[in-house]
Structure formats: structure tokens, C-alpha cells
N, C-alpha and C positions, 0 to 999 in steps of 0.2 A: 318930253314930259314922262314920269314914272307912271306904268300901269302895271298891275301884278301879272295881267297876262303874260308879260313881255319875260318875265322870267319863270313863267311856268314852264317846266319839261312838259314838248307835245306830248306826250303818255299820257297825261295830265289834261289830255284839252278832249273829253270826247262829244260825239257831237250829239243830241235829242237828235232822236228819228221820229217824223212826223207823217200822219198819213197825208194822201192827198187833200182831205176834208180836213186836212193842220190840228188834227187832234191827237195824241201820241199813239204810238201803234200800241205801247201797253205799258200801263203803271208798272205794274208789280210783278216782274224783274223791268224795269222802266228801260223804254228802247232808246238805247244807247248805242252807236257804231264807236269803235276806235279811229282817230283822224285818219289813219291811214285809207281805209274803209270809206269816210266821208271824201277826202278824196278823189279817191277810185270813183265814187258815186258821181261825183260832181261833172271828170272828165270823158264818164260816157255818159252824160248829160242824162243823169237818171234821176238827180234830184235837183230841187233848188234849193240856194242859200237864202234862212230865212235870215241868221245873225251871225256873227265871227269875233271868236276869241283877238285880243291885239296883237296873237303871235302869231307867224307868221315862220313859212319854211322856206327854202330856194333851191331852186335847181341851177344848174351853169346858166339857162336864158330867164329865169322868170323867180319871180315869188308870189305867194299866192296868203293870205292870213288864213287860217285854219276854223272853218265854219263850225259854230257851234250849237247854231239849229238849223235841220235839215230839214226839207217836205219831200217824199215821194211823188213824181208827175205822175204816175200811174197806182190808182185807188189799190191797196190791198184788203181784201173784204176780209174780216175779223172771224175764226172761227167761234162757232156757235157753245161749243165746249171746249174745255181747256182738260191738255193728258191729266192725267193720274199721276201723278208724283208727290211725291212727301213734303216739298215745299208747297205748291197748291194745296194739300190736305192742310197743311198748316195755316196757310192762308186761309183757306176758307173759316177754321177753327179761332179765326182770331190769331195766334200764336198763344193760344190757352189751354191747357187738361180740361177736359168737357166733363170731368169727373168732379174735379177740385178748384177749377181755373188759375193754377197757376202757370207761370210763364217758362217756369226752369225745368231744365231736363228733358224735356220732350221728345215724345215716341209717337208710335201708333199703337194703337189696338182694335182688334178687330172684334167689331161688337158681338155679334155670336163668332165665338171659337173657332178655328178650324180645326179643331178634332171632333166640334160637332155639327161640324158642315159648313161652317161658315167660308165665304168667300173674300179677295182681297179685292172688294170694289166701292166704290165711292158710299155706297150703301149703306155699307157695315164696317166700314173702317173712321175711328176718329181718333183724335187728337188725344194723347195718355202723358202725365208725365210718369216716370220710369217708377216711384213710388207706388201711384198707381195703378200702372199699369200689371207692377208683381201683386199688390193685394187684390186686382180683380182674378188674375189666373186664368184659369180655363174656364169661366162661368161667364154667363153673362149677366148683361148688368141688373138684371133683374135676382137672378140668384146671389149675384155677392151683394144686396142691397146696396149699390152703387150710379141711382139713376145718371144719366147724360143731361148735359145743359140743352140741350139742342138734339133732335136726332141727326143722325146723317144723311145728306141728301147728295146727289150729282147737281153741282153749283154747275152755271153760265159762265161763261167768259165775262158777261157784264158782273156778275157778282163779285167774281174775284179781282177784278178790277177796280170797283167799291174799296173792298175790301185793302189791295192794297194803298190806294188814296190815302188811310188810316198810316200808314209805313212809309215818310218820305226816304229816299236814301240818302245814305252820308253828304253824298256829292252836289249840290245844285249852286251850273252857275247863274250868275243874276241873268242871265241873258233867256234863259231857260223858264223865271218864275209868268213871263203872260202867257204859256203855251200849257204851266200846269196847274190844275185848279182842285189844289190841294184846301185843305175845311178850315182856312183862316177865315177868320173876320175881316171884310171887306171896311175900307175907310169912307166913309159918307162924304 
């Protein structure tokens, strides 16, 4: 019988990583291993297979279908903040100008200046798209009359988390949708 996994290139098959409590380890970049990876996992017996794509790889003695959602046997505990980086800032921002809220072009700015002391921390940095980012300049937002949607704050791991839920990515396979509890409408 035809299944599309059967002609999916493994490249193509990667697996949810899930923690031990079978919640993902994180939406947004959503934990994903390369099969190779899931794998490796499986044969030091570090995960268990929760589901398996119908493709399937061989070695000279064995084949094995290639799992496509994984559980960690040992709990990884979630850090409490998530780094500093300009996707995170994004994510946090929605993927919006906190100026103008649009979607396109986006930067950072740093809400007070650093030519007037301002620093590059969760604080004082948001989300700009590049238009305005140049009309705010070197002032801030209170001088170029340009209030922020939102101040800026140092977001939680759980927030940005939230946060990405809003962002499904390109890829989910059906095997994948009971483990993620993305803001559909449940069926009665």
C-alpha cells in the first residue's frame, strides 16, 4: 500500500523531541533532532519512540522505521530565561515594529541610544522596522514622538513559548499534531 512517507527522503523525516513529562522541549525554534540524531538516541537508549514515520532505513542486519516523535527518559528542566538574541527579541515583539506594527523589514532599536547611554539588553532594546528605526535616530522614543506598543521587558522561557505557539512552522507531520497544542479550535 502507498504511504507518502515511503517516498519521503530521510532528510525529510525529522523527529519532535519531547521532554520526559511528553511536552516539547520548546515551540519556537520547535525541538526537532535530524533522524540521524533520533537514531543515535534511540540506540543508547536515551529516548523512547513515541510515533514512526513509514520510512524506514537498513543496515547489512536490520531495518529500523525512522521515529518521528521522540521522549527523553531523563527530565531536562526548562531554563528560566531564554538568551538574548534577535530572534527571541522578535519573538517576543510578536514579529512586529513596536513603533508602527508592521511585519516587514525588521531590526532592533535600542530604546534609549547608545550614544546616550543606553545599553543592549532585553530592557532597552525592541523590535523597529528599518523605516523606523532611521526616523527614530538617535533619540528616544519620547523625543522623536514615537511612543512603543509595549515597553520592553526580559520575557520567560514560558512567554516566549506562548509566544511562539502563535508561529506554527512550515513542517508538521500528522504524527506530531497530539503532542502540539497549537490555538485551533478543538471539535466537540
Amino acid at each position: 500500500m502507498y504511504h507518502p512517507d515511503l517516498i519521503r527522503h530521510p532528510e525529510g523525516c525529522p523527529a519532535l523531541v519531547l521532554n520526559a513529562d511528553y511536552t516539547p522541549l520548546s515551540y519556537y525554534p520547535l525541538s526537532v533532532w535530524p533522524w540521524q540524531t533520533a537514531i543515535k538516541a534511540v540506540f543508547l537508549d536515551r529516548v523512547d519512540i513515541v510515533s514512526h514515520y513509514e520510512r524506514e532505513v537498513r543496515s547489512p542486519t536490520a531495518a529500523i522505521k525512522l521515529p518521528s516523535v521522540i521522549a527523553l527518559k531523563q527530565y531536562v528542566k526548562p531554563s528560566q530565561f531564554p538568551a538574548f538574541t534577535r530572534f527571541n527579541l522578535f519573538l517576543r515583539d510578536k514579529f512586529e515594529c513596536q513603533y508602527c506594527g508592521s511585519g516587514r523589514d525588521l531590526t532592533f532599536d535600542h530604546v534609549v541610544p547608545r550614544a546616550q547611554g543606553g545599553r543592549t539588553t532585553w530592557e532597552n532594546v525592541a523590535t523597529a522596522c528599518a523605516p523606523c528605526n532611521l526616523k527614530k535616530g538617535g533619540r528616544t522614543p519620547k523625543q522623536a514622538a514615537m511612543p512603543l506598543f509595549m515597553p520592553p521587558i526580559r520575557p520567560t522561557s514560558w512567554q516566549l513559548q506562548e509566544h511562539g505557539r502563535r508561529f506554527p512552522p512550515n513542517h508538521l507531520h500528522e504524527t506530531w499534531h497530539d503532542w502540539l497544542y497549537w490555538d485551533v479550535e478543538l471539535e466537540a
